[in-house]
Residue frames relative to the residue before (quaternion, step in Angstrom):
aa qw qx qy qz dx dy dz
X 1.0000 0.0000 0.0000 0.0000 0.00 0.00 0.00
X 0.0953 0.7635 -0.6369 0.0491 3.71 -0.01 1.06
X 0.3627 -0.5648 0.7161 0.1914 3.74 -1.41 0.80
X 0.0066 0.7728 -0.6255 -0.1073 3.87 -0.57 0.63
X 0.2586 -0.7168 0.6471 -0.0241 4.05 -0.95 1.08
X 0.2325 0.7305 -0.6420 -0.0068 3.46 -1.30 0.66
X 0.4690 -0.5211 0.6771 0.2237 3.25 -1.57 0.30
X 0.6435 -0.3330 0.4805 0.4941 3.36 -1.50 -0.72
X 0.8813 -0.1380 -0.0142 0.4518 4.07 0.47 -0.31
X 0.5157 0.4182 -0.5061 0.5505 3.34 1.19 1.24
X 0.0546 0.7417 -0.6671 -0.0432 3.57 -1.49 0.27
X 0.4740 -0.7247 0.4999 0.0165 3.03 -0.76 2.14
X 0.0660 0.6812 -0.7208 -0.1100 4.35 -0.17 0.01
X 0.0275 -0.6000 0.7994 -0.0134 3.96 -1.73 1.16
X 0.4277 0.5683 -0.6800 0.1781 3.02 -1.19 2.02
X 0.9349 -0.2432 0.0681 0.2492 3.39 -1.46 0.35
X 0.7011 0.2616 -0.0366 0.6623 2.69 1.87 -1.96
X 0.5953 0.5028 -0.4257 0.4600 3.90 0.92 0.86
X 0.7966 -0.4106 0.2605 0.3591 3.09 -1.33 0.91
X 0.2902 -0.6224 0.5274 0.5002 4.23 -0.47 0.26
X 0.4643 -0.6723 0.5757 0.0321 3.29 -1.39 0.77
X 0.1981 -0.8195 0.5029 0.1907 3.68 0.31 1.29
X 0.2761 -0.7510 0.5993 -0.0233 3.50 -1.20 0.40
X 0.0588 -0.8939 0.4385 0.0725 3.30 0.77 1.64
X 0.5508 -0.6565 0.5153 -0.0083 3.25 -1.54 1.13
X 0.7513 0.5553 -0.2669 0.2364 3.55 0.61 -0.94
X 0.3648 0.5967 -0.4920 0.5185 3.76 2.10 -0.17
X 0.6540 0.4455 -0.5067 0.3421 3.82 -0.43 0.53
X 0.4848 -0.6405 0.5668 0.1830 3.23 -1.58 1.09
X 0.6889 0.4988 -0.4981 0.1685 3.26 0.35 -0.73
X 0.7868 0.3010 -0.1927 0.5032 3.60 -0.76 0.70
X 0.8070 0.1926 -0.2167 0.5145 3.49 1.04 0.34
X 0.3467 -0.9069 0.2344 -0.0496 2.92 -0.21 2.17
X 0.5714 0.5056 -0.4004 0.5075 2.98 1.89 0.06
X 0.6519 0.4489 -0.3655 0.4898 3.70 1.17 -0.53
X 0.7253 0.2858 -0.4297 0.4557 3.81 0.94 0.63
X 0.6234 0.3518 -0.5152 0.4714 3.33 0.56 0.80
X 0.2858 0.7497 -0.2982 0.5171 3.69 1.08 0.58
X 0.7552 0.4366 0.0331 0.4879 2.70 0.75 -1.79
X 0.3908 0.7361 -0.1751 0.5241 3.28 1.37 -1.39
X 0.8793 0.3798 0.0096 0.2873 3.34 0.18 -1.79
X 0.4762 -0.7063 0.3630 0.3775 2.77 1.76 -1.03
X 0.6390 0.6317 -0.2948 0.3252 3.52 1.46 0.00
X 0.4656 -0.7202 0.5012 0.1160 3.08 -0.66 0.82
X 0.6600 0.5795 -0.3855 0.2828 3.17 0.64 -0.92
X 0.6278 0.4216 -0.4710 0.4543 3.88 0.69 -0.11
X 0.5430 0.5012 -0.4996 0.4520 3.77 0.59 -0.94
X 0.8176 0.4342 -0.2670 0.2678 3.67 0.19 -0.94
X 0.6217 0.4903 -0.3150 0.5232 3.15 1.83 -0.07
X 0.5643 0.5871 -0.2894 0.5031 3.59 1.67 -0.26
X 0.5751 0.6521 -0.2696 0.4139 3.16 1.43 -0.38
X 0.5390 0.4781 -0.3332 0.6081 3.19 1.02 -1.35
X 0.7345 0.4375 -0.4761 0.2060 2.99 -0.63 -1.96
X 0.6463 0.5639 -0.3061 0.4131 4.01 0.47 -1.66
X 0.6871 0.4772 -0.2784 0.4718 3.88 0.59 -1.03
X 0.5800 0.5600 -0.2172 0.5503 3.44 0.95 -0.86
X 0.5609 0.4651 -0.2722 0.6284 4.13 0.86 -1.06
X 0.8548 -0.1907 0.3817 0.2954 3.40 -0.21 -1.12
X 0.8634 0.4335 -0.1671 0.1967 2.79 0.21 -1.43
X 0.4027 -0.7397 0.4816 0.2423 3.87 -0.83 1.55
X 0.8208 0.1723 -0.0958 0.5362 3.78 0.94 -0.44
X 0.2222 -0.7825 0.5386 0.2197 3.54 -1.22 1.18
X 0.5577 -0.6157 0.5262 0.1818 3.40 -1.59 0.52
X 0.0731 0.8862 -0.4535 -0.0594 3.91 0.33 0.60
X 0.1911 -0.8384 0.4951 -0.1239 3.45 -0.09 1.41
X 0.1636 0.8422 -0.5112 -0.0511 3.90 -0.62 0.38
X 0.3407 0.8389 -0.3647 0.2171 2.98 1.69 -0.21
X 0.2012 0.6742 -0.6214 0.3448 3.95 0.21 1.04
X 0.6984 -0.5239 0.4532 0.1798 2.96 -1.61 0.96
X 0.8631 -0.0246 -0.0728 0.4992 3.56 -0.86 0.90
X 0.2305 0.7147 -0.5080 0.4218 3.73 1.50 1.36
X 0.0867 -0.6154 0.7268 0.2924 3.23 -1.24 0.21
X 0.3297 -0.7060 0.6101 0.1438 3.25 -1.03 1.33
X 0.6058 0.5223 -0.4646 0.3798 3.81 0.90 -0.32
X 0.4702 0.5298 -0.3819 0.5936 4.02 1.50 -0.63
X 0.9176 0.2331 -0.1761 0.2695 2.95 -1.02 -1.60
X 0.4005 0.7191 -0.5262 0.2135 4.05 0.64 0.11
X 0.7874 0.5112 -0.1087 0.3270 2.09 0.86 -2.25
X 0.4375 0.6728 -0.2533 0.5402 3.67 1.86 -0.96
X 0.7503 0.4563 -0.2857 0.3836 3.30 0.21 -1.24
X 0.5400 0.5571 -0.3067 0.5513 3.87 1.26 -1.25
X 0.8211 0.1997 -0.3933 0.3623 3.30 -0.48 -1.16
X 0.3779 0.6523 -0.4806 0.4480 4.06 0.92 -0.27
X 0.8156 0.1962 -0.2482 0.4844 3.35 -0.26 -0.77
X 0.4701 0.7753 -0.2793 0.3161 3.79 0.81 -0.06
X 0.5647 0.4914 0.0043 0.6630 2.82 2.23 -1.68
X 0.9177 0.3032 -0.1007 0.2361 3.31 0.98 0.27
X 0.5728 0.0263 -0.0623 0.8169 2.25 2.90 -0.10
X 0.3387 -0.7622 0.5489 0.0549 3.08 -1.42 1.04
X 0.3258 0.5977 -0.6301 0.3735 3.62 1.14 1.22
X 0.4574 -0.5461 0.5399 0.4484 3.52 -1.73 0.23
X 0.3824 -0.7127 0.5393 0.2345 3.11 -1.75 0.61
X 0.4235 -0.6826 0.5705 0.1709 3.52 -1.90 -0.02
X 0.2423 -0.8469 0.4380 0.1793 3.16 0.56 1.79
X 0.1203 -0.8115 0.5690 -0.0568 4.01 -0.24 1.10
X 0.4758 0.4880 -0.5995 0.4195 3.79 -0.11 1.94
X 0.2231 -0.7805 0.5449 0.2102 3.42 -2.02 0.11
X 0.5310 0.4008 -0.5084 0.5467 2.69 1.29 1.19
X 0.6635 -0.6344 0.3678 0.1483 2.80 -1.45 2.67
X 0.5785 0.6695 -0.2658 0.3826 4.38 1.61 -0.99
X 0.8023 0.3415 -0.1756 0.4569 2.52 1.30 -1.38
X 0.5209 0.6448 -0.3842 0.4066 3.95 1.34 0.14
X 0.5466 0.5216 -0.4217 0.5013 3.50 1.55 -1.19
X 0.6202 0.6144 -0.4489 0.1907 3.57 0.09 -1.33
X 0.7456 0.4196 -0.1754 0.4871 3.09 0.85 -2.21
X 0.6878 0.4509 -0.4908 0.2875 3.66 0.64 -0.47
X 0.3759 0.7606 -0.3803 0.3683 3.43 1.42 -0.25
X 0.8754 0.2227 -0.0712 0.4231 3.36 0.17 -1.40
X 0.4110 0.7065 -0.3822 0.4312 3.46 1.75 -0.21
X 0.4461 -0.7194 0.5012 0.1796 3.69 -1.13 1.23
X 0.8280 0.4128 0.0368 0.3777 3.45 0.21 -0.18
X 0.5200 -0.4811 0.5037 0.4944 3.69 -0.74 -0.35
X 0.1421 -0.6786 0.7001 0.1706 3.99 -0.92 1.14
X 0.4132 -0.4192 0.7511 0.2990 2.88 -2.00 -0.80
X 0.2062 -0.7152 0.6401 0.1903 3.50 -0.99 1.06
X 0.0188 0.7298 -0.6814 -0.0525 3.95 -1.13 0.08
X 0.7684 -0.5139 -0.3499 -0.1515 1.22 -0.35 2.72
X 0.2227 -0.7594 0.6019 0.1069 3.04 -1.67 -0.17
X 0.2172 -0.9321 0.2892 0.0205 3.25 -0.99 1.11
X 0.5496 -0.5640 0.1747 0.5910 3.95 0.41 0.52
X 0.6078 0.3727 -0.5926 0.3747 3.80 0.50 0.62
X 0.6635 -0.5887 0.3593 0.2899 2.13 -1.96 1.33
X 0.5535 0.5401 -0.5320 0.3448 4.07 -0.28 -0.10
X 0.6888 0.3686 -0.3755 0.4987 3.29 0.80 -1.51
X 0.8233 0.2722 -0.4473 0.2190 3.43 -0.01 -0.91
X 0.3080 0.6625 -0.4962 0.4691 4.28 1.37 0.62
X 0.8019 0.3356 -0.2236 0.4409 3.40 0.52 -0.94
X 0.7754 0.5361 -0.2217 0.2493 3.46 0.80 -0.78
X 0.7398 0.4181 -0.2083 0.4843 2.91 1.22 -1.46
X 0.5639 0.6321 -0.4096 0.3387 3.61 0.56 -0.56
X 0.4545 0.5887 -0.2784 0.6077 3.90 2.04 -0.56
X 0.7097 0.4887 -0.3603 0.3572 3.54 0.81 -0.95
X 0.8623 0.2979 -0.1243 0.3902 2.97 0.98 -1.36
X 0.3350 0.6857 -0.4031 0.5051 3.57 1.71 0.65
X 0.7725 0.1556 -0.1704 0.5916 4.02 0.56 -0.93
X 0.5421 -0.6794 0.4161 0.2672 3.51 0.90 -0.04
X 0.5285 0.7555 -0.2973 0.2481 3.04 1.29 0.62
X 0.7587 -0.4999 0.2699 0.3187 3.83 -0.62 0.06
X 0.0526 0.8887 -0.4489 -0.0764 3.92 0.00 0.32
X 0.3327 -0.5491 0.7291 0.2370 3.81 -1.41 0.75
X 0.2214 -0.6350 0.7399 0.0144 3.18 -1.59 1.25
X 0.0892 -0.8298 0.5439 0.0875 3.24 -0.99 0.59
X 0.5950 -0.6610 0.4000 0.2215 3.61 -0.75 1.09
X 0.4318 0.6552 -0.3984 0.4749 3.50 1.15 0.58
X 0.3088 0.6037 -0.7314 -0.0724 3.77 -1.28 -0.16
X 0.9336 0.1183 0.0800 0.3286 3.21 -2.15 -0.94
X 0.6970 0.4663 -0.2405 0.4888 3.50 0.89 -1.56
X 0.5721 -0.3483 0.5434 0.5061 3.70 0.47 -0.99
X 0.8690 -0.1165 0.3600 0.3188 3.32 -1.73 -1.05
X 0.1629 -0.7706 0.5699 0.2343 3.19 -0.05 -0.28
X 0.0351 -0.7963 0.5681 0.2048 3.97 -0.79 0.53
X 0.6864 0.4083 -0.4700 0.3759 3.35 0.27 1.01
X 0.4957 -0.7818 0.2717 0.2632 3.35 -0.55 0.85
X 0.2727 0.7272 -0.3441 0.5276 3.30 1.87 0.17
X 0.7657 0.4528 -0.2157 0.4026 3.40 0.23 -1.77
X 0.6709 0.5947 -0.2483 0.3668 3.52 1.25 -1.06
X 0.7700 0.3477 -0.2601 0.4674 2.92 0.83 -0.88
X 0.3624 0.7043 -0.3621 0.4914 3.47 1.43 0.45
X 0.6473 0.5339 -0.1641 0.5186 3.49 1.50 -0.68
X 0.6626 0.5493 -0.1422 0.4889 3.00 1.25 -1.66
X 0.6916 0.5849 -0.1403 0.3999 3.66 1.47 -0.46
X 0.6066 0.4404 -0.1887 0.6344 2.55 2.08 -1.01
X 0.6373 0.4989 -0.3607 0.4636 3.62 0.78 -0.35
X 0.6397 0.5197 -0.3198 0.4675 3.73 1.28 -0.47
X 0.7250 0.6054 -0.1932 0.2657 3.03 0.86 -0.94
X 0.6717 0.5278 -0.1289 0.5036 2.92 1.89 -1.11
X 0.7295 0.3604 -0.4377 0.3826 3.23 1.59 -0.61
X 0.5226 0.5741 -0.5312 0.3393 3.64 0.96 0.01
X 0.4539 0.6514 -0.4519 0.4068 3.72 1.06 -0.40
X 0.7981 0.1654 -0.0853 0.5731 3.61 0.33 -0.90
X 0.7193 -0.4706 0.2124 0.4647 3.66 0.51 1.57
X 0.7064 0.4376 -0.5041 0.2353 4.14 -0.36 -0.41
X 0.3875 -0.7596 0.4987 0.1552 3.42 -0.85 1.18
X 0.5797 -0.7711 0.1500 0.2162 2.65 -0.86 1.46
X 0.4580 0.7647 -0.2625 0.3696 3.16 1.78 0.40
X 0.5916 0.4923 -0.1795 0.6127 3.01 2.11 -0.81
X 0.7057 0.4788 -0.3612 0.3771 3.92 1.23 0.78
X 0.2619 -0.7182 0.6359 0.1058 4.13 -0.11 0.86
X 0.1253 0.7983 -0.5874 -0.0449 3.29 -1.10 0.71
X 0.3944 -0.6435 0.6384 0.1512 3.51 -1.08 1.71
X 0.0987 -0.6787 0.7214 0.0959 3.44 -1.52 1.04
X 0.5082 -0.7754 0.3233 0.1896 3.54 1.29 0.94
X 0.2206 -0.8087 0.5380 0.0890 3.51 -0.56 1.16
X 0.2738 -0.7895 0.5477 0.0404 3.61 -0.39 0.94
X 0.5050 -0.6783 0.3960 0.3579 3.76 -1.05 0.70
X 0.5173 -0.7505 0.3867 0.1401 3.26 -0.75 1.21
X 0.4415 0.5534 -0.4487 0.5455 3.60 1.50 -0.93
X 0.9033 0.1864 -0.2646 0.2816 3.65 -0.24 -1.12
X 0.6596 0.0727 -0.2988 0.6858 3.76 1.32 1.01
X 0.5443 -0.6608 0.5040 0.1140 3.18 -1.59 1.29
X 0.7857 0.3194 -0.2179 0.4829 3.44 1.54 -0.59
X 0.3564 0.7780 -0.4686 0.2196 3.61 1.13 0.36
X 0.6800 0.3527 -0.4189 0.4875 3.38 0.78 -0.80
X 0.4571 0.6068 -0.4128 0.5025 4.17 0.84 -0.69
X 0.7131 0.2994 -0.4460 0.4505 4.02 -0.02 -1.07
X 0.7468 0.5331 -0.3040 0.2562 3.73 0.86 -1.16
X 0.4777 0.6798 -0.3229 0.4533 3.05 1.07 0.01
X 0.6774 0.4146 -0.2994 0.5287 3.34 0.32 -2.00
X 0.6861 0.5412 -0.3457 0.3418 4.39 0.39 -0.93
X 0.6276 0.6058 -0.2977 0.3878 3.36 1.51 -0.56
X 0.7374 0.5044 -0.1567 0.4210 3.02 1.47 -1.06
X 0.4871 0.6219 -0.2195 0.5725 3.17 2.14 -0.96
X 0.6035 0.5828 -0.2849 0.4636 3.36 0.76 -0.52
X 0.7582 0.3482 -0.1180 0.5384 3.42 -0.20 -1.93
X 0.6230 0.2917 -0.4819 0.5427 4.45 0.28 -0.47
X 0.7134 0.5270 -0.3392 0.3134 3.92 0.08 -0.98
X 0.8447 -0.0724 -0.0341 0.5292 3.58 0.71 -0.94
X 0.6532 -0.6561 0.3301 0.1839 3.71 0.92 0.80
X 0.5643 0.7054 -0.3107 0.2958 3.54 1.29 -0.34
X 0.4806 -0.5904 0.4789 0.4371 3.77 -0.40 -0.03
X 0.1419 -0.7379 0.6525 -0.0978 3.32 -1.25 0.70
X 0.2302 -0.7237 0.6397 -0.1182 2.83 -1.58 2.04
X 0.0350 0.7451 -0.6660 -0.0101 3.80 -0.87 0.65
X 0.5224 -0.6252 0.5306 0.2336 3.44 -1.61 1.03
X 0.3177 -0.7608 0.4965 0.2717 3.87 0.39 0.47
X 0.8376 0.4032 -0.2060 0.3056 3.19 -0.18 -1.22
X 0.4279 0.5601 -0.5376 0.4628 3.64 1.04 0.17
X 0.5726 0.6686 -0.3981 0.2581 3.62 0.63 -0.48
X 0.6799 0.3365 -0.1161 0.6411 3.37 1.65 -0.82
X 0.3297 0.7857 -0.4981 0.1608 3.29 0.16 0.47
X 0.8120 0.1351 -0.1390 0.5505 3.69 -0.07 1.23
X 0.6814 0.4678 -0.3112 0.4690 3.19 1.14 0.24
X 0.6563 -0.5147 0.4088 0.3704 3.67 -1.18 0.49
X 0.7729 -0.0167 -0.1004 0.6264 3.89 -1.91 0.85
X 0.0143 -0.7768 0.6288 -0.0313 3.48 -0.23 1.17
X 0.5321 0.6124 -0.3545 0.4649 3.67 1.38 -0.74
X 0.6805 0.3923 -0.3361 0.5197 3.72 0.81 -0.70
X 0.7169 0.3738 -0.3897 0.4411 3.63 0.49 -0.40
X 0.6932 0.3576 -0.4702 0.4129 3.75 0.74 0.31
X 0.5241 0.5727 -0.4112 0.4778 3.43 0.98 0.31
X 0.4847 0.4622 -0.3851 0.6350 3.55 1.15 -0.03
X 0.8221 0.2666 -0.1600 0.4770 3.24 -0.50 -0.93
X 0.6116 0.4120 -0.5405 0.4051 3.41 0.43 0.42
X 0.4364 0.6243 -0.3727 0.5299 3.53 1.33 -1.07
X 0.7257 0.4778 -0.2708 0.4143 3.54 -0.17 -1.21
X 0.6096 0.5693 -0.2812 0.4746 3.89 0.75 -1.32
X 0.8393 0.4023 -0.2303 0.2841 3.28 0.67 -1.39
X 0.4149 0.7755 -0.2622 0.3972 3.05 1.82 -0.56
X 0.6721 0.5350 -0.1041 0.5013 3.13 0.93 -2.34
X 0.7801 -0.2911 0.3195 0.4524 4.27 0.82 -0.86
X 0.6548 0.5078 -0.3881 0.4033 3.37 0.38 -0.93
X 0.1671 -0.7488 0.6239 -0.1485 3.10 -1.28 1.06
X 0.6747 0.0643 -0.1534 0.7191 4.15 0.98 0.18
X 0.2666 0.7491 -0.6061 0.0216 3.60 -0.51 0.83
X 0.4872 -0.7152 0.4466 0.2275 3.62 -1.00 0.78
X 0.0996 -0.8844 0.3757 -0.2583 2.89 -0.47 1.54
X 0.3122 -0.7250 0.4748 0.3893 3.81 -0.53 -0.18
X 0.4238 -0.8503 0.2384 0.2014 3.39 0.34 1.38
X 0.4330 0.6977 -0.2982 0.4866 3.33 2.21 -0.57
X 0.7604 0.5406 -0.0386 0.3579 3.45 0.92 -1.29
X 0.7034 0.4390 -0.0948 0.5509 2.84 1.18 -1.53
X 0.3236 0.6729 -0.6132 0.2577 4.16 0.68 -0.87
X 0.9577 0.2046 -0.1220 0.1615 2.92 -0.86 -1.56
X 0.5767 0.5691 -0.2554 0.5276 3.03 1.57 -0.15
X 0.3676 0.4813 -0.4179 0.6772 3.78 1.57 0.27
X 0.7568 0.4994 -0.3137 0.2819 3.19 -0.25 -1.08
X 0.7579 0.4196 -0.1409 0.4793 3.17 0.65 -1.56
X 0.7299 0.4122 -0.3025 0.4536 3.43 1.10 -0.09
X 0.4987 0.5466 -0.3237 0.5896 3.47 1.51 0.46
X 0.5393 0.6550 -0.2736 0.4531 3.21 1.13 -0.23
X 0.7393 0.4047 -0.0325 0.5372 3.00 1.07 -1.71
X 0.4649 0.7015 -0.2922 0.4544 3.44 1.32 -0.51
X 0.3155 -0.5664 0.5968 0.4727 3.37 0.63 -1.86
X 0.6240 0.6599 -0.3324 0.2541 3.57 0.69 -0.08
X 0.6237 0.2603 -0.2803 0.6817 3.65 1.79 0.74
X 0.4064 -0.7430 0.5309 0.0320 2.91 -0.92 1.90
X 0.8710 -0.0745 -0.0310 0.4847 3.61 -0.29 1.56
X 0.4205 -0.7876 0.2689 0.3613 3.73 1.76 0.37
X 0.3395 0.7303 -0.5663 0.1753 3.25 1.27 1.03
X 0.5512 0.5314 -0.4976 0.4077 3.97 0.72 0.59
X 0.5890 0.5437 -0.2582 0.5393 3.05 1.05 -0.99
X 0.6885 0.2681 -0.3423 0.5804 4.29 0.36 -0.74
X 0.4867 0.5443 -0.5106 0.4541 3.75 0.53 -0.46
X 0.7497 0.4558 -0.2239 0.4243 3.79 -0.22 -1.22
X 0.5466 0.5421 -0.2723 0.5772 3.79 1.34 -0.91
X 0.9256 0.0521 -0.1698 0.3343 3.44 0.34 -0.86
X 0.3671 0.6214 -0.4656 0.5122 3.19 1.03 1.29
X 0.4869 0.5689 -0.3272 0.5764 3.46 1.18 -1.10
X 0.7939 0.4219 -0.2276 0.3741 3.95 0.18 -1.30
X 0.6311 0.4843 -0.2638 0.5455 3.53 1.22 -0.81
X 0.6284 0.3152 -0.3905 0.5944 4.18 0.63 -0.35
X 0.6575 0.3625 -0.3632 0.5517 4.24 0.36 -0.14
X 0.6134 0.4817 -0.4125 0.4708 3.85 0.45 -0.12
């Protein structure tokens, strides 16, 4: 089950037996008030400097996010994509819920995106998938519908089934679908990171797809939050996930080192490669 991605002259492959494929996080306003008044403004010039920086860290795919108060998200996606386009040549992960603002960016987008996302209600999945299979482009399912969340991991992947099911109905193979069984903030349940898990695994044996999770929701409100998503990413990857979204600064070596252990680095030349780069920019 590979998930193939492209830009205009890179092509990313996310599967089982391929490296885990980081999925940078840091295009997103929410929480970070200088990249939404920026944004506000129209400037590009941080997204394009967040870009590098994340590609440079690691990361094989970018997250594009505009969602900031008083944005038009139908303007500034599409702006925001070809910006970071001009400056890297990873594929991107078009990252809105509003269906206006996904045509735009898929419009001007080079390549085969990643949409983020859609979820087992029925609007989202009317509005979403029909984008997927129109530019031909990848989609994150999420383990959510009508009810909310589900908190059993049973129920989720009940979603994840319905969201699969429907896009192969209307032609997208099921290779062209990532599903998030969504990590929730542990401080305010003791079993969220425990339900997400068991759904990852329920997932990936049940229907075989590749599978993306937003780490950092996992710490939310709670002290050295950087050390608790490095657990629980370690753990995630174990359980299936294989492209999770991440801060790519953070997350490197912990991908790495858990691909290692995985089987997924032949003789640890990614893993000593990363070791001795790290030593040569500190030397």
């Amino acid at each position: 089950m590979e998930t193939v991605l492209r830009s205009k002259s890179r092509e990313v492959v996310i599967g089982p037996d391929q490296p885990t494929r980081i999925i940078g996080e840091r295009i997103n306003p929410t929480g970070k008030k200088l990249l939404a008044e920026s944004l506000a403004k129209k400037d590009m010039s941080r997204i394009k400097r967040l870009a590098e920086e994340q590609v440079a860290a690691g990361a094989a795919i970018l997250d594009v996010n505009v969602g900031a108060a008083g944005v038009n998200e139908v303007e500034l996606l599409p702006m925001a994509v070809q910006a970071v386009m001009e400056v890297t040549d990873v594929p991107l992960c078009l990252d809105s819920a509003n269906a206006q603002a996904l045509r735009a960016a898929l419009e001007v987008y080079e390549g085969k995106a990643l949409i983020n996302s859609v979820n087992g209600e029925e609007a989202s999945l009317g509005r979403v998938l029909p984008l997927a299979r129109e530019f031909g482009a990848a989609v994150i399912g999420l383990t959510m519908d009508e009810r909310g969340i589900p908190k059993t991991a049973q129920e989720r992947l009940e979603v994840a089934q319905k969201i699969v099911e429907r896009a192969e109905a209307m032609g997208i193979p099921r290779e062209d679908i990532l599903i998030d069984c969504l990590a929730l903030a542990v401080g305010a349940d003791t079993t969220a990171g425990l339900v997400a898990l068991e759904a990852i695994r329920l997932v990936r044996q049940a229907l075989g797809v590749n599978m993306t999770l937003g780490v950092s929701n996992i710490s939310f409100g709670l002290p050295d939050r950087e050390e608790i998503n490095e657990v629980f990413l370690a753990m995630a990857l174990g359980c299936g996930v294989n492209a999770p979204i991440v801060n790519p600064a953070q997350a490197c070596k912990t991908v790495l080192i858990a691909d290692l252990l995985l089987g997924r680095d032949e003789y640890a030349m990614r893993y000593i490669r990363y070791c001795r780069a790290q030593k040569a920019a500190s030397s």
